[in-house]
N, C-alpha and C positions, 0 to 999 in steps of 0.2 A: 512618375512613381514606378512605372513598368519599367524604364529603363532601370532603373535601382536596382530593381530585382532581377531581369535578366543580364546585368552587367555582373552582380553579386556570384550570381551560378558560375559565372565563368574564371572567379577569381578564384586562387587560392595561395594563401600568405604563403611565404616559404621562409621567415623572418619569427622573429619573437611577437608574442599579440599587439595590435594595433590600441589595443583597449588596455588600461592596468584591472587586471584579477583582482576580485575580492575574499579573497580566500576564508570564508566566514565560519570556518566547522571545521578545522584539524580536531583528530578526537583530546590534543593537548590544551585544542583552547588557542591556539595561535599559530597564524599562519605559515607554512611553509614557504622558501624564497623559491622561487621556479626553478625547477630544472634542481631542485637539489634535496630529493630521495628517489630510493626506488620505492617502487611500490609494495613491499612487506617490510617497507621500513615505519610505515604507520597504521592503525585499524582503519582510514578511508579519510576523507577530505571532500569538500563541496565549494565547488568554486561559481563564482556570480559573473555576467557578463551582461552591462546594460544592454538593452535592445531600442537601439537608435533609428529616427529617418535619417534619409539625405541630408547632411548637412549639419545636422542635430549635433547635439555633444551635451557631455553631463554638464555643463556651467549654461548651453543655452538651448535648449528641448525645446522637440519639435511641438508640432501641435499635437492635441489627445487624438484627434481622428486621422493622425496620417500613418501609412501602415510604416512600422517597423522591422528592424532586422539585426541581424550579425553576419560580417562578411567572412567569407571563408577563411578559414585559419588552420594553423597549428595548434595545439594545446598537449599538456600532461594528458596522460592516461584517464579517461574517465569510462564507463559503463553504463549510465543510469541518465537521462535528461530528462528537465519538466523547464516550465516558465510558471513564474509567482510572481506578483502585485499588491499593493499596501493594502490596499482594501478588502478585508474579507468577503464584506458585504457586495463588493462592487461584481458584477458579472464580466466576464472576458467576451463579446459576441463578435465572434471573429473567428477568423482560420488560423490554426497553429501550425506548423511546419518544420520541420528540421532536415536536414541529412548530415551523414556524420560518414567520414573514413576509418575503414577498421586498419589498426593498428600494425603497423611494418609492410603493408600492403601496397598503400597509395591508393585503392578501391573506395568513391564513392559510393554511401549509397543512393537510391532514388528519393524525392521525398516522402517524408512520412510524418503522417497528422499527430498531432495528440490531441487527446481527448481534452477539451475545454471546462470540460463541468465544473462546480465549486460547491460539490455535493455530499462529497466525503467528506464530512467536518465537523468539529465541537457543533453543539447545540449553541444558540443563542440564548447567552443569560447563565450558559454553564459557570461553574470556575477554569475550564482550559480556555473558554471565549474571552472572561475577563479577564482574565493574565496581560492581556491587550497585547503577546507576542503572536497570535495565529495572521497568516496572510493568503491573500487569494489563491491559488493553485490551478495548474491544470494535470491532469492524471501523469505521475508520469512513465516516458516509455523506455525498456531497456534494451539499447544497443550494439551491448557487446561488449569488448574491450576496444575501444576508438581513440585515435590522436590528432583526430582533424573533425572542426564542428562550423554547421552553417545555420543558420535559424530566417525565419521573416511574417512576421503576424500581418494578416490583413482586416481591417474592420469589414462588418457587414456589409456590403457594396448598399447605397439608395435608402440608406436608413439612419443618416448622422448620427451612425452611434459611437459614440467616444469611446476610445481604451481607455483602460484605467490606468491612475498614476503608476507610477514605480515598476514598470515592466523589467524584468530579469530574464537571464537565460541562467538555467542552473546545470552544472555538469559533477556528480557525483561517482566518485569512485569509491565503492565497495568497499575497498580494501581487502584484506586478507585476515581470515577468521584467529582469533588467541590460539597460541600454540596447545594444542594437546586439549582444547573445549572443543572443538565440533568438530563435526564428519569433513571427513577427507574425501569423500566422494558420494554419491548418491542412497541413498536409503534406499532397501533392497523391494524393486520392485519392477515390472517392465518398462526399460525406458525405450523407447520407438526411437531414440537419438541415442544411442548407449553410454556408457559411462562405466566408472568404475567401482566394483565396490567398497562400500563404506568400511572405516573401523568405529566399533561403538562399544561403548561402556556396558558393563554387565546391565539388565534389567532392575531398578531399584523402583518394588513397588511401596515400598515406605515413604515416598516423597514428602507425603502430605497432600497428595496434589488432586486426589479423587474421595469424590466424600462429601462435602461441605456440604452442611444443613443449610435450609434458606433458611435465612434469617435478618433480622435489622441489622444492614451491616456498616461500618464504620465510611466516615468521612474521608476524601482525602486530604484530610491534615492527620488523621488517627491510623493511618495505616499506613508505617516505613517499607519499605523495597528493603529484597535480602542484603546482605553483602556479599561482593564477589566470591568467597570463599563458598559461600552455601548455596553457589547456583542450582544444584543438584545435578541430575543424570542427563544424557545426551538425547535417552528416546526414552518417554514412556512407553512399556510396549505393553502389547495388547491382553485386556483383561475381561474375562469373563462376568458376569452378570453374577454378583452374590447372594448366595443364597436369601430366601428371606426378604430379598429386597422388593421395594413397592411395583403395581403394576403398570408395564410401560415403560422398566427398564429396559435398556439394550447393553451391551460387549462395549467397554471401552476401545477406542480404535487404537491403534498406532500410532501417539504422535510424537513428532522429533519436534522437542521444547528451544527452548529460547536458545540455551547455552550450544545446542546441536546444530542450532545456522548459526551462529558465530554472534553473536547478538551484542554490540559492546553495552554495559550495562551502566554508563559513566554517562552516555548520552541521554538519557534520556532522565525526565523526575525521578525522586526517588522515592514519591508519595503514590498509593492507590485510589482509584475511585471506583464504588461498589454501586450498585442498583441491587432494590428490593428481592429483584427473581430474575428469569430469565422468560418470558412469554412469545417471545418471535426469535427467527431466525431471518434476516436477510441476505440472501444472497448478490454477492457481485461477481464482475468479470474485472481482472485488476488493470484493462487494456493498456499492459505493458507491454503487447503482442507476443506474438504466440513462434517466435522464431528462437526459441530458448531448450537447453538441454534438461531432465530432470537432475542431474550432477551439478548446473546451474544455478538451482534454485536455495538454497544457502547465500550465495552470494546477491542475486534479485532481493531476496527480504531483508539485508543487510542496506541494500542501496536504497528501497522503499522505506526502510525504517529511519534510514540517515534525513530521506529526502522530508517525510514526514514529520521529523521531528526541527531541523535544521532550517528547512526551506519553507515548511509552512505553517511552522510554529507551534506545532503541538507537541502534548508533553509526553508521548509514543506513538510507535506506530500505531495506526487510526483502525485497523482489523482484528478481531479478536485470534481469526484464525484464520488459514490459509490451506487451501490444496491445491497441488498442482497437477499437470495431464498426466502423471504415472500414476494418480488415486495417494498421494502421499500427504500426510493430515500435519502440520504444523502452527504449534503457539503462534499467536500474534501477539496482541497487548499484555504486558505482565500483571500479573496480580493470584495468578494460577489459575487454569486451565479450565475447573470445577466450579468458576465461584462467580458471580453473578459481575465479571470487570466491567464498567463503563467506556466503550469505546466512542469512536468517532467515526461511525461508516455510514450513515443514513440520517442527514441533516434534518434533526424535526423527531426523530426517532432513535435514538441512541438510547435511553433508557429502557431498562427491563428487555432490552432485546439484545442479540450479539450477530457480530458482520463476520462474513465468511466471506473471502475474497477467492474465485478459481483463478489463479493465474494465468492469463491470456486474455485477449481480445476474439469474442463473439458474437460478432452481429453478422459477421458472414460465413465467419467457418463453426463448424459446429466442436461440443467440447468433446475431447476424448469417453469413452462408455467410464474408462479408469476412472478420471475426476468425477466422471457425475458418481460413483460408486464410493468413493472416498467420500464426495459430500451427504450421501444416505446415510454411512456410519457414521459421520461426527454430529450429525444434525440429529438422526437417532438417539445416541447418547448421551449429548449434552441435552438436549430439550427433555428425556428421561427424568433428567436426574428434578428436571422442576414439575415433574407429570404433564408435560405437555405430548399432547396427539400431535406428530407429525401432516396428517390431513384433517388435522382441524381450524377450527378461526379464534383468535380470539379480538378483545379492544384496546387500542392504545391508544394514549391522548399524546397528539402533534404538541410538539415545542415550538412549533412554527416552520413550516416548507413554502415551495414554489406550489405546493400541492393543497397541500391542508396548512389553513391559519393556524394561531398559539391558541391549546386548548380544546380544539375538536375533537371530537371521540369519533375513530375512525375503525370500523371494522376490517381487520386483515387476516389474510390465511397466516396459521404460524409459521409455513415455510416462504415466505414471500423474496419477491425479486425487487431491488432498489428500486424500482421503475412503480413499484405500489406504493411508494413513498415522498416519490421527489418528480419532478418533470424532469427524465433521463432517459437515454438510450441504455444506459444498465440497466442490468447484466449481459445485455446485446440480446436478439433479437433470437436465435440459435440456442441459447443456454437458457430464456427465460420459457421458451417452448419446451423444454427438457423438465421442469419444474414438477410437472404432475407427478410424472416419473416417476423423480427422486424423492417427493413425499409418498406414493405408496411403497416406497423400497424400505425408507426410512421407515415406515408404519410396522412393514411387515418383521424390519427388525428387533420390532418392540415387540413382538407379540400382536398385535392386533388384525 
């Protein structure tokens, strides 16, 4: 098996793939023939690549515990890799691996792990679980613009533990945002990697999109997604504390909505799901490493949104919201911005809370002061608006984790880190130490 893999390192196709492409997500619904568009000729694409042993082949598969791979190749343009599996339920326990060549270069890179968890996900018993389209996942990480991809999973060494059926390698390109709906370049704010500035639509604070009473709020079968015509503005921008209002408000922050990263809105359901309130904030780290521009990140929540919806079957992206290391606040799951969305980022815990995902991997590097500062205001404001204390606790009851069974009433702080929810290295180790922080920044911006 060692030979496989160091014969693998050394290959690299110079021919068309060895494997036939599943090309499972053109945003048309049907696949492209290889090698025939460029890349702004469609809003992105997700291609599948079985992950075979020696020998193996999709008609006669190897065993469950032999480690797997993809030998070095050529491929289309892609940005974004993860590997997914049938089984939601089933755990990956093993090492993930990739290296990829950036694009006109011929430059390898070294390998690089992905995160294995299968922790970001509908609840069990939800309606995104029944759908019966969600599948295993492991985080995924973005690479760049790349045309050369390697992969090799190894099971646990001394532990006969099986992979799970249906191993893929999935390679998603981005695409290129609708003409004249998003930012052209970064949202104005310090990027450490520079960029250029953005153009953005006048301030439209008529959205609709701040405000919303708690209340008993509809089903997803009773609540349709806009139509493209009334996506609304690129950025909400930043709004003051209204007069009058209850105690424990804070400043709406900055943020650039769906239509402002380029968000195709055709991918994804066109029904919402609502929870009662909002009572936690979880925090993640989205370890899709931290080698990215903030000018980039438009196109990252594009490729996480494709992967998540396409690769692991859910019916949006799994985050309600997103910041990246320039402190820059972005929509995640649609339903608007203010209003109690049902996401998928904290398996057991998805209801009555919402997932903040900081863009990067932190368990050794730590997060820019920008992000952790971005994540004060959004955490401030939205938890505001349901009168929750930033430094307070309150109870949620488990849908069932690796953590807490279904049903447990488990006490958590309201700004908590995936890791008080799930048995996980999220939000890394660096960013969940940052945590105190960021709830008395948040506190302080409510007033308190």
């Amino acid at each position: 098996m060692r030979a496989f893999l160091a014969s693998s390192v050394a290959v690299v196709c110079a021919t068309a793939l060895a494997l036939p492409l599943a090309a499972h997500a053109s945003a048309a619904g049907s696949p492209a023939p290889p090698g025939s568009r460029a890349r702004a000729d469609l809003p992105g694409s997700t291609r599948s690549l079985p992950l075979t042993a020696p020998g193996g082949s999709l008609r006669r598969p190897a065993a469950r515990d032999a480690e797997r791979g993809v030998t070095a190749r050529n491929i289309r343009p892609f940005a974004l890799v993860g590997v997914v599996w049938d089984d939601p339920a089933a755990d990956l326990r093993g090492r993930v691996q990739v290296r990829t060549r950036a694009a006109g270069t011929g430059v390898w890179s070294a390998w690089r792990d992905l995160q294995t968890h299968n922790d970001d996900a509908p609840d069990a018993g939800s309606p995104e679980r029944r759908a019966g389209r969600v599948r295993g996942s492991t985080a995924p990480l973005w690479v760049g613009n790349s045309d050369g991809v390697q992969a090799r999973v190894r099971p646990e060494a001394g532990t006969g533990t099986r992979l799970p059926a249906g191993l893929r390698l999935e390679l998603v390109d981005p695409g290129e945002a609708p003409t004249g709906r998003a930012l052209t370049g970064r949202p104005p704010a310090t990027d450490p990697a520079g960029g250029d500035s953005p153009d953005t639509e006048p301030p439209d604070h008529g959205s609709g999109d701040s405000g919303f009473p708690e209340t008993e709020t509809p089903s997803s079968e009773e609540a349709s997604g806009p139509e493209p015509a009334a996506l609304g503005p690129l950025v909400l921008e930043e709004e003051a504390v209204a007069p009058g209002a209850a105690p424990g408000a804070a400043p709406r922050p900055r943020i650039v909505t769906r239509a402002g990263w380029g968000a195709d809105e055709k991918l994804r359901e066109s029904k919402f799901s609502y929870t009662k309130t909002v009572k936690a904030a979880f925090v993640h780290h989205s370890a899709t490493g931290n080698n990215y521009s903030c000018g980039q990140v438009p196109a990252i929540l594009r490729g996480i949104y494709r992967y998540h919806v396409k690769s692991s079957g859910w019916r949006d992206i799994g985050y309600n919201f997103a910041v990246d290391k320039c402190g820059n606040v972005y929509e995640g799951r649609a339903g608007g911005v203010a209003r109690a969305v049902l996401g998928a980022h904290t398996l057991g815990f998805n209801s009555n809370t919402m997932g903040v995902a900081v863009l990067g991997t932190y368990g050794a590097e730590s997060p820019p002061q920008a992000a952790l500062d971005g994540l004060a205001r959004l955490t401030a404001w939205k938890l505001g608006l349901f009168g929750r204390n930033p430094n307070g606790s309150t109870t949620l009851v488990s849908a069932g984790s690796n953590k807490y069974r279904q049903g447990v009433k488990v006490k958590l702080k309201v700004v908590s880190g995936h890791r008080d929810g799930f048995v996980t290295d999220c939000p890394g180790g660096r960013l969940y130490s940052k945590l105190g922080s960021v709830r008395s920044a948040a506190a302080r911006l409510q007033g308190r």
